[in-house]
FIVOLUM-270454 format. One record per atom (N, C-alpha, C): x, y, z. Coordinates in steps of 0.1 Angstrom, whole numbers, padded with zeros to 4 digits, always signed. Layout:
N
XYZ
...
//
This chain:
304
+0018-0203-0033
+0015-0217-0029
+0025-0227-0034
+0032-0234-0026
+0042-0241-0029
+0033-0255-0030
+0033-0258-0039
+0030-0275-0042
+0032-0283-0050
+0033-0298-0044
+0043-0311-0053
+0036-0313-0065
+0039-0318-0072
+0038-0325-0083
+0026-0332-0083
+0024-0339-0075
+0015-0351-0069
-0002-0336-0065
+0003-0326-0057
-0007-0320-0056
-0013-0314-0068
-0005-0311-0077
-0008-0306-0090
-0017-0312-0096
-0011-0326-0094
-0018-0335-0103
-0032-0340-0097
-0038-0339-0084
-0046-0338-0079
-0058-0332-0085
-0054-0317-0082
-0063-0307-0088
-0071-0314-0102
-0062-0319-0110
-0065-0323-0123
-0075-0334-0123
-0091-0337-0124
-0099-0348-0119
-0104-0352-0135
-0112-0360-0132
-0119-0363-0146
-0132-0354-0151
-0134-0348-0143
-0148-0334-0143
-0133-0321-0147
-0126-0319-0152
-0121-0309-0150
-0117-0308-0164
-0119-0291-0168
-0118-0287-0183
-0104-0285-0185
-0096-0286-0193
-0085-0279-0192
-0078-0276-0201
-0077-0259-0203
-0079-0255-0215
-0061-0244-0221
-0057-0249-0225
-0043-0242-0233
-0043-0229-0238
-0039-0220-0235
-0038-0205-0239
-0028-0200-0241
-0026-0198-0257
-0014-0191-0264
-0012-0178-0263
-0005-0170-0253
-0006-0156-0254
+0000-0147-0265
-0004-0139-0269
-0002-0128-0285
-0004-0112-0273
+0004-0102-0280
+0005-0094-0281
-0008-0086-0282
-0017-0090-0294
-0031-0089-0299
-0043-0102-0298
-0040-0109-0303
-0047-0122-0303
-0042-0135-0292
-0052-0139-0285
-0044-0153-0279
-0054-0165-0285
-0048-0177-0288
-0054-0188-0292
-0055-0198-0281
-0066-0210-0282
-0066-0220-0273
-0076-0226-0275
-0071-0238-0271
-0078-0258-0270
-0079-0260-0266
-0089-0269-0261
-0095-0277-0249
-0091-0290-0245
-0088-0295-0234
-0087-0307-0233
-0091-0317-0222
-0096-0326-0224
-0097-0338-0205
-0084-0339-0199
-0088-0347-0186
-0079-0355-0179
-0070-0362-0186
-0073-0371-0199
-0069-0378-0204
-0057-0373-0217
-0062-0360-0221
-0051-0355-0230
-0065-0355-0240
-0075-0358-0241
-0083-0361-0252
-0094-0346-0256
-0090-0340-0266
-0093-0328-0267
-0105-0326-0275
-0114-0320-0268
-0129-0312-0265
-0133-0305-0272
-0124-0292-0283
-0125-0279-0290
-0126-0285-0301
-0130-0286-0310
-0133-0290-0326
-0121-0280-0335
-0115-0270-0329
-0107-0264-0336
-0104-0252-0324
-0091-0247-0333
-0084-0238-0324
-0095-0220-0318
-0095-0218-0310
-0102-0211-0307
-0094-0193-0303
-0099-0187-0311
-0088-0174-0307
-0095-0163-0301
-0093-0152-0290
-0102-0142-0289
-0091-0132-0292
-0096-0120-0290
-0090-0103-0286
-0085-0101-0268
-0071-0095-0272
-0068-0091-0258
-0076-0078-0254
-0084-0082-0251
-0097-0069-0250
-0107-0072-0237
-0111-0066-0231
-0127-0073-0226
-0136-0082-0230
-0136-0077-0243
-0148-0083-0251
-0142-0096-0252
-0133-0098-0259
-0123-0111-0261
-0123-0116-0248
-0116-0113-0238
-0120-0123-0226
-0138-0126-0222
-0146-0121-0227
-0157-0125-0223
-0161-0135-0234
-0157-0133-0249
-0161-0144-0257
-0156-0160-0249
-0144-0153-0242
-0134-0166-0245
-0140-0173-0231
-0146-0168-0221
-0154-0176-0206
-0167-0182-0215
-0173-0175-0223
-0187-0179-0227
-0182-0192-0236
-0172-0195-0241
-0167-0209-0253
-0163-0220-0243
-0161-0215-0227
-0151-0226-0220
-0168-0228-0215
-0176-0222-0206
-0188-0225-0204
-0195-0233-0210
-0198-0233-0224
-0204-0237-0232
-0197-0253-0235
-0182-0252-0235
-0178-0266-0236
-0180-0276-0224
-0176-0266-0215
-0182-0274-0197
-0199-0278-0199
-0206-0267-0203
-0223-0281-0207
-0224-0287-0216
-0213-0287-0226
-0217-0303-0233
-0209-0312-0227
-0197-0309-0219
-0191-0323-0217
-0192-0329-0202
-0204-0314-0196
-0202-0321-0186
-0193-0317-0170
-0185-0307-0177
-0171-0306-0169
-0174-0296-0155
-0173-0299-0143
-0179-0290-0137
-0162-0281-0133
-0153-0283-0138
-0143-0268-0135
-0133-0267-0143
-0128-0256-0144
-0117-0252-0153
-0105-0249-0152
-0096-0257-0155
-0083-0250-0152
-0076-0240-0166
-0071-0230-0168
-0065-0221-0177
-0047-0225-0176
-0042-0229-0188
-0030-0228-0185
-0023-0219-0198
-0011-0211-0192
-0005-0202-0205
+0007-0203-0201
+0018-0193-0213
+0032-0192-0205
+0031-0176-0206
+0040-0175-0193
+0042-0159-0188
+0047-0151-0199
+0043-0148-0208
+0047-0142-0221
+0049-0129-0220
+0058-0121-0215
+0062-0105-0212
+0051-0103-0208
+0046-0089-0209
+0030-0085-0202
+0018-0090-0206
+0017-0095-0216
+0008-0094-0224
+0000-0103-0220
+0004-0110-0204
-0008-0123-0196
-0015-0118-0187
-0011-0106-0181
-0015-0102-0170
-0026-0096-0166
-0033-0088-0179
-0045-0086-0182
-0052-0094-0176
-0054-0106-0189
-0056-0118-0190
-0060-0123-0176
-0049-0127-0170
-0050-0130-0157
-0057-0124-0142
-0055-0113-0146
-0065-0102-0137
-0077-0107-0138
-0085-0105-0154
-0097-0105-0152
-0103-0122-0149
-0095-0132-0155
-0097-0142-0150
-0099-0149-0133
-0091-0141-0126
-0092-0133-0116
-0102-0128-0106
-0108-0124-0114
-0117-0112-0113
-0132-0125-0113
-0134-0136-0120
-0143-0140-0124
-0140-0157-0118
-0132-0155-0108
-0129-0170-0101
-0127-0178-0113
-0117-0175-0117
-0115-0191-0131
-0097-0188-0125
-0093-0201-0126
-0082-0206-0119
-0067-0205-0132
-0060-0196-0133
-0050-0198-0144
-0036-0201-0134
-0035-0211-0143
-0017-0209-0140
-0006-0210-0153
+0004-0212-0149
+0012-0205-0159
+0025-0222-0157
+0031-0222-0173
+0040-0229-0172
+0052-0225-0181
+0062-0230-0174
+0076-0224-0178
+0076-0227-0197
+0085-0218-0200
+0087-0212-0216
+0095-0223-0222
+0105-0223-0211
+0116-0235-0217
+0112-0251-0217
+0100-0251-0205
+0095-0268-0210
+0090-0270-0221
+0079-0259-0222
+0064-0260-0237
+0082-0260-0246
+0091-0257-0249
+0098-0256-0262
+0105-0272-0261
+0109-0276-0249
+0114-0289-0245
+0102-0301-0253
+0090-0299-0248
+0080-0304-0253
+0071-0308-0266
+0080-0295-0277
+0073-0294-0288
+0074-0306-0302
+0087-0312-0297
+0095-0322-0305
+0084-0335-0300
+0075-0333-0288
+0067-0346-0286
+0057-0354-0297
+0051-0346-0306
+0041-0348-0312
+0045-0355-0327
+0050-0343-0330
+0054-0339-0345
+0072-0342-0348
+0075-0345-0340
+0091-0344-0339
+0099-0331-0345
+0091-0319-0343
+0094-0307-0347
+0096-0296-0338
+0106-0288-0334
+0104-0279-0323
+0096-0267-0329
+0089-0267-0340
+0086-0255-0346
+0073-0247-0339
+0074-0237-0335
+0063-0230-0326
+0049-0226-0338
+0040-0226-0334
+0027-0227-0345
+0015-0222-0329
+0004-0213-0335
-0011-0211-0331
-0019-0222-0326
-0014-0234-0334
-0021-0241-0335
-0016-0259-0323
-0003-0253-0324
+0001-0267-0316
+0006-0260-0305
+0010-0247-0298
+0015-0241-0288
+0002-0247-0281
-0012-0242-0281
-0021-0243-0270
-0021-0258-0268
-0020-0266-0275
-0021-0282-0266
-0010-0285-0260
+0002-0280-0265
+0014-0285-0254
+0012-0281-0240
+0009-0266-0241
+0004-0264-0227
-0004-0268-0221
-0018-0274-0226
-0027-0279-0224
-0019-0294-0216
-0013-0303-0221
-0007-0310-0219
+0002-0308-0208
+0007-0299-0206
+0021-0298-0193
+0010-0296-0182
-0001-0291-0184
-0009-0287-0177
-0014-0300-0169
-0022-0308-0177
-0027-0320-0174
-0017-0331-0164
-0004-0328-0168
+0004-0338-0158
+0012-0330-0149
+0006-0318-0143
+0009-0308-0132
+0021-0305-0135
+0027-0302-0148
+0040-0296-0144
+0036-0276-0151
+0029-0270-0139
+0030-0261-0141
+0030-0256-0125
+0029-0241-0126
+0029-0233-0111
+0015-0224-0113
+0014-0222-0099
+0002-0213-0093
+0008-0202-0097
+0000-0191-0106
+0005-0174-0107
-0003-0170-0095
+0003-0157-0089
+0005-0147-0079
+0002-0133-0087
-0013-0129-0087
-0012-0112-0089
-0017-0103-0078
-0001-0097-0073
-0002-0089-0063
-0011-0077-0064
-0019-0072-0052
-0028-0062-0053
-0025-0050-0040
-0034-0040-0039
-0027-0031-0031
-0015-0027-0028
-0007-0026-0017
+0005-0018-0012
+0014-0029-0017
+0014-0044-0020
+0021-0052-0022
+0026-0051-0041
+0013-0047-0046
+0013-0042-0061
+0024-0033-0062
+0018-0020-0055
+0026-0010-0056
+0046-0008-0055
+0048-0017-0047
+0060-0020-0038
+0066-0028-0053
+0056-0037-0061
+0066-0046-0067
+0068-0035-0080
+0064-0029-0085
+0058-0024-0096
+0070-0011-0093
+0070-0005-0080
+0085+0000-0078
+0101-0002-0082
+0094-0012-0073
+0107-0020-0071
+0114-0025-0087
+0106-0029-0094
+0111-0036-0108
+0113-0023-0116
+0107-0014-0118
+0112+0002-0119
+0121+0007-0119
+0128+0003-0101
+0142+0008-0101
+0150-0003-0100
+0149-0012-0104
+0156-0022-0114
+0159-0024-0124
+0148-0020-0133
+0153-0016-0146
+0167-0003-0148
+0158+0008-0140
+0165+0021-0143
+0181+0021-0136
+0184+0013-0126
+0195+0012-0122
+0207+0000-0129
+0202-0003-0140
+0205-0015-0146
+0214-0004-0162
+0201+0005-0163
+0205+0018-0174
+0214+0023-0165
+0213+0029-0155
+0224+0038-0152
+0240+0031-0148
+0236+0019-0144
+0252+0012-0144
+0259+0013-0154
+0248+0004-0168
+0255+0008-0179
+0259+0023-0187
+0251+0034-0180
+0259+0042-0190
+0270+0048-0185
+0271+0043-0167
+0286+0045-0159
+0298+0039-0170
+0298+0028-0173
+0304+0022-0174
+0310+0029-0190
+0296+0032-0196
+0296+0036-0215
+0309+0054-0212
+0307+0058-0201
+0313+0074-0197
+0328+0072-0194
+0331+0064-0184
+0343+0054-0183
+0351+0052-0192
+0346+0044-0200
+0350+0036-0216
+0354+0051-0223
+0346+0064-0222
+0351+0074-0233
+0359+0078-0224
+0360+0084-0213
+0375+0089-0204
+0388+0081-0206
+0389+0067-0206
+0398+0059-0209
+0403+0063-0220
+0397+0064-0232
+0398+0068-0246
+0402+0082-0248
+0396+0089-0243
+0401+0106-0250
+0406+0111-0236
+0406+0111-0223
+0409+0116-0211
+0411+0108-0206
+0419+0100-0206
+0425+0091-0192
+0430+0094-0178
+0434+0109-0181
+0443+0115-0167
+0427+0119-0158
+0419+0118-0167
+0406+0124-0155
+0408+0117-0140
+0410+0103-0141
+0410+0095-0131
+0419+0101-0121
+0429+0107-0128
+0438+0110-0115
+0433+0123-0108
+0426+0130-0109
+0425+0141-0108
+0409+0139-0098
+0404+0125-0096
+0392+0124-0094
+0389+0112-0087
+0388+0106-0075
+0387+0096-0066
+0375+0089-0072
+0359+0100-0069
+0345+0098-0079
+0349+0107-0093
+0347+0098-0100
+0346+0100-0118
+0330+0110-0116
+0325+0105-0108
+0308+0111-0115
+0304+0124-0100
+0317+0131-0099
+0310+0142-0089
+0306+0150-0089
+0298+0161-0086
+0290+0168-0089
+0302+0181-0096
+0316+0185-0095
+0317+0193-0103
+0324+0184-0114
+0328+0170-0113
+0333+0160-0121
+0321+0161-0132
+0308+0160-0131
+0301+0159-0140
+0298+0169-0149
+0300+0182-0139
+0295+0200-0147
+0307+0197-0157
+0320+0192-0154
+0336+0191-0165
+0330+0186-0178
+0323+0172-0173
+0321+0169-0190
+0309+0174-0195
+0298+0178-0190
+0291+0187-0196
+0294+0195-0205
+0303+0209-0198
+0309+0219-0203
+0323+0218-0210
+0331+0211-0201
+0344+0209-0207
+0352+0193-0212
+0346+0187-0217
+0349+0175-0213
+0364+0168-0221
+0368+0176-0227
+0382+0167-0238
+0392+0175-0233
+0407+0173-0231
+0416+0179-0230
+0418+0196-0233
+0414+0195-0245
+0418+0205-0254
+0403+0217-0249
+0391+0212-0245
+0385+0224-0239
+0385+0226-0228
+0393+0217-0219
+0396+0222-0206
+0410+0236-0209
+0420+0232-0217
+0429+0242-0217
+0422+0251-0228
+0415+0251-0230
+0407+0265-0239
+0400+0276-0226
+0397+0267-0218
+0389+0272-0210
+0398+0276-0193
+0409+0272-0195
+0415+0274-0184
+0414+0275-0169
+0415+0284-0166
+0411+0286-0154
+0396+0291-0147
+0394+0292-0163
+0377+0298-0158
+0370+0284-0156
+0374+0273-0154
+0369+0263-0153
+0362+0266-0136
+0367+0274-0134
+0367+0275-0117
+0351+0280-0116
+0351+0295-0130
+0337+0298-0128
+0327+0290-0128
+0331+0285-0137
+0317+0271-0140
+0309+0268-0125
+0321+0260-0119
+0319+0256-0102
+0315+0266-0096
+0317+0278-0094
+0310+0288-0087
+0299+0295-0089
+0294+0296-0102
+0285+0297-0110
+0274+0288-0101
+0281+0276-0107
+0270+0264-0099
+0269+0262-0082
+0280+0271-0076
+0276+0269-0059
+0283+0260-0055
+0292+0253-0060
+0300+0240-0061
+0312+0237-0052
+0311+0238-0036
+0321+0241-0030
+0330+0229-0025
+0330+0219-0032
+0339+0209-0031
+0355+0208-0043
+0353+0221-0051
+0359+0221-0062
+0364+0238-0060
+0378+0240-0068
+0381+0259-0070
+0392+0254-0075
+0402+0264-0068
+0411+0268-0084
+0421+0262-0083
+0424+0251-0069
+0434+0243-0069
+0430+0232-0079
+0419+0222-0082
+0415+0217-0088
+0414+0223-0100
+0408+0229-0102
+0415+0237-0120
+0424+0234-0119
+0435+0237-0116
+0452+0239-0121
+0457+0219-0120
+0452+0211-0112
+0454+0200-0115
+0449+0189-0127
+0434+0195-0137
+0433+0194-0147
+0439+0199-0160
+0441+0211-0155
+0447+0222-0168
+0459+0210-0168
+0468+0207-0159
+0483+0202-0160
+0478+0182-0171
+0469+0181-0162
+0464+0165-0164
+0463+0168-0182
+0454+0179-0188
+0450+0179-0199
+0465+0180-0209
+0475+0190-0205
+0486+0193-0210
+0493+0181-0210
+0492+0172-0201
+0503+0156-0204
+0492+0148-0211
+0478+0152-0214
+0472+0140-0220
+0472+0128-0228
+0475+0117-0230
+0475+0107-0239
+0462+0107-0246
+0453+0111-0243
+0444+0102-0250
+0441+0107-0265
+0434+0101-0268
+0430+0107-0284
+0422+0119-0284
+0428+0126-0298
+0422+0140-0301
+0407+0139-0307
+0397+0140-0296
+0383+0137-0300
+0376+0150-0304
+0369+0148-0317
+0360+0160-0324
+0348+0161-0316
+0340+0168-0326
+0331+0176-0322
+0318+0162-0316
+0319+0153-0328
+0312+0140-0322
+0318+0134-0310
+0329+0135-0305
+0330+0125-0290
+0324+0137-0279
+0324+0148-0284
+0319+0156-0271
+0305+0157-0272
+0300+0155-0285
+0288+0152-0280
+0279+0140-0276
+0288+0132-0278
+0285+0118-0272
+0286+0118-0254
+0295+0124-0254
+0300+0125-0239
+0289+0134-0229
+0286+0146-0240
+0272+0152-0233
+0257+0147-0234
+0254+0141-0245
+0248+0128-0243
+0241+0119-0229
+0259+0111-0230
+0257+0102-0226
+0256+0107-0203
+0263+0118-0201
+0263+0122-0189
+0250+0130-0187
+0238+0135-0194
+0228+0142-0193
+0221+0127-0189
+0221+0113-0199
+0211+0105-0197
+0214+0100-0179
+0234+0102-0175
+0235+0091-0167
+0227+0102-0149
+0228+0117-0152
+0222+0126-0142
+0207+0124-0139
+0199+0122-0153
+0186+0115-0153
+0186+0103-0146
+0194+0100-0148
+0187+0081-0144
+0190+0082-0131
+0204+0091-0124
+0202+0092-0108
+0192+0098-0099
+0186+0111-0111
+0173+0114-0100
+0160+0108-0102
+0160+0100-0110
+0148+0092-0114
+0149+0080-0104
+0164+0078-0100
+0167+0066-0086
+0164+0070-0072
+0165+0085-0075
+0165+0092-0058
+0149+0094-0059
+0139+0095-0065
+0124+0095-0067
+0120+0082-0062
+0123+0071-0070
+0121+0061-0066
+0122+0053-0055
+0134+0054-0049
+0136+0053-0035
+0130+0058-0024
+0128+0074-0029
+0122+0080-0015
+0105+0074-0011
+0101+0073-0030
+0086+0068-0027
+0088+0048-0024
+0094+0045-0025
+0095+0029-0019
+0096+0031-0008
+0107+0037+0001
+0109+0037+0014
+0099+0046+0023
+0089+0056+0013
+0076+0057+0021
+0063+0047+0018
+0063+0043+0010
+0051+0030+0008
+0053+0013+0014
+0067+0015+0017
+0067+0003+0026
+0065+0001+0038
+0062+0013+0044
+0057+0015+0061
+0047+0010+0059
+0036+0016+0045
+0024+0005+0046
+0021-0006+0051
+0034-0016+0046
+0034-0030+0048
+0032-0036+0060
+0015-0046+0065
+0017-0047+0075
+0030-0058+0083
+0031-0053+0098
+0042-0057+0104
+0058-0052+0105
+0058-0043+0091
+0069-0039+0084
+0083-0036+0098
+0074-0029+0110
+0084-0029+0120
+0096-0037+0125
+0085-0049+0125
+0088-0066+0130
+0102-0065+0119
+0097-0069+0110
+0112-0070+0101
+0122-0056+0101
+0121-0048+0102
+0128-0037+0106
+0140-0039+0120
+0127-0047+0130
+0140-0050+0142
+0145-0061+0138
+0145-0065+0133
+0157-0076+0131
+0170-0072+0127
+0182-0074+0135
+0194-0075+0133
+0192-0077+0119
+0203-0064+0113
+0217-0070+0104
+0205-0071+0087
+0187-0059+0093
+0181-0063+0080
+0174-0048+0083
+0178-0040+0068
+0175-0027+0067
+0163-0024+0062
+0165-0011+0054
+0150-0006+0047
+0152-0014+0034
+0162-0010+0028
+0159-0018+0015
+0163-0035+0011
+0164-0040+0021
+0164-0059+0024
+0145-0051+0028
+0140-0053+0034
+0127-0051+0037
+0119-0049+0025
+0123-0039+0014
+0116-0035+0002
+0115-0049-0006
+0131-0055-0012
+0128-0064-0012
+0117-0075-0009
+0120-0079+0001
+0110-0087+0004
+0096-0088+0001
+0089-0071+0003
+0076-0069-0002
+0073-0067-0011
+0086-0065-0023
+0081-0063-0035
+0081-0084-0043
//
């Protein structure tokens, strides 16, 4: 829901509770406030990120709505890594209205009171309580069903493709260093018999230990994009090598670091196949499908 300032501030009436929530890991704290900024809690109030805790913490906002009167509630927190979403679910769950306000204002904000930016239990929940009050927050969105699923993917193989760039990059950085000539010998650095090399053979010096049997490796493995012309263009690469004479630690860094980067590719090809079958779910998903110039994964996007 996209809305102004002015609508925000709408919502906010003089019947309306509105209550600041500090998110914790374990514990969240929170204060009450009016329309007016004039605050309702006689002291900071904290529950358990638990069931139980979210039910203490409806029965303290209830109980303050019949003494003051207040016939609704607004919840405001900041998106604090996972640890709102619970939170927000079951709130959710029980028609109580949360929204969420940005990290960097509540810290913009903190110098208002006290002239101190110092973060405290006790003054976090009224600042929010306060951003709240003059609408500068946003409506949170907790996706459910196939739209859940899709995001919950999606951010998945975002993370994991974020690991596997970087350890492209980390495998690179040691070829540069101990094997430089690999590059020439290799258009893809990461091909399927490019990668059995540094597994098994990966420094100069164990490719020419290993010679020509490099070839077995590849056939061993079924590997028919590689044989013995390719051996003999390593063998020669390793014999003009520049790079540095790396021990027993850079090869095992190197095997390391190429087991984690083969993981993180089939963990990408999992993830993909189950995205690009849970997105047909999505209704309409065709409609966006025929559109010019917009594929399967512009589409995933979208739904996630």
């Amino acid at each position: 829901m996209n809305l102004t300032q002015n609508d925000r501030l709408k919502q906010v009436t003089s019947d309306t509770l509105i209550v600041g929530v500090d998110v914790g890991s374990q514990t969240h704290f929170c204060r009450a406030f009016d329309w007016r900024g004039f605050e309702l809690s006689r002291r900071v109030f904290k529950f358990s990120n638990t069931r139980m805790g979210f039910l203490t913490f409806l029965r303290w906002t209830e109980e303050l709505m019949n003494k003051t009167g207040m016939k609704k509630v607004i919840v405001g927190c900041e998106p604090t890594g996972c640890y709102w979403l619970t939170f927000q679910k079951f709130l959710q769950e029980h028609d109580v209205e949360l929204v969420t306000v940005n990290p960097f204002t509540v810290n913009r904000s903190m110098e208002l009171d006290d002239n101190s930016p110092e973060k405290s239990d006790l003054k976090d929940p009224k600042t929010i309580a306060q951003l709240v009050k003059d609408g500068r927050y946003s409506i949170s969105y907790l996706p459910s069903g196939v739209y859940a699923e899709v995001r919950e993917a999606f951010v998945c193989r975002d993370q994991i493709m974020k690991q596997h760039v970087r350890l492209s990059n980390q495998i690179q950085g040691w070829l540069q260093k101990f094997f430089p000539e690999y590059f020439e010998c290799y258009a893809d650095w990461d091909s399927a018999s490019g990668l059995m090399l540094l597994k098994e053979a990966p420094r100069p010096q164990d490719i020419l230990q290993l010679g020509e049997g490099i070839n077995q490796i590849w056939r061993d493995a079924k590997v028919r994009a590689a044989g013995i012309k390719r051996a003999q263009t390593l063998i020669e690469a390793a014999q003009n090598s520049v790079g540095l004479e790396g021990g027993e630690a850079a090869r095992l860094e190197i095997w390391v670091l190429v087991n984690d980067y083969i993981l993180k590719a089939e963990q990408l090809k999992r993830l993909d196949a189950y995205l690009e079958e849970k997105v047909k779910e999505v209704p309409n998903v065709e409609k966006l499908l025929a559109i010019k110039g917009v594929g399967l994964s512009t589409v995933i996007g979208f739904a996630a």
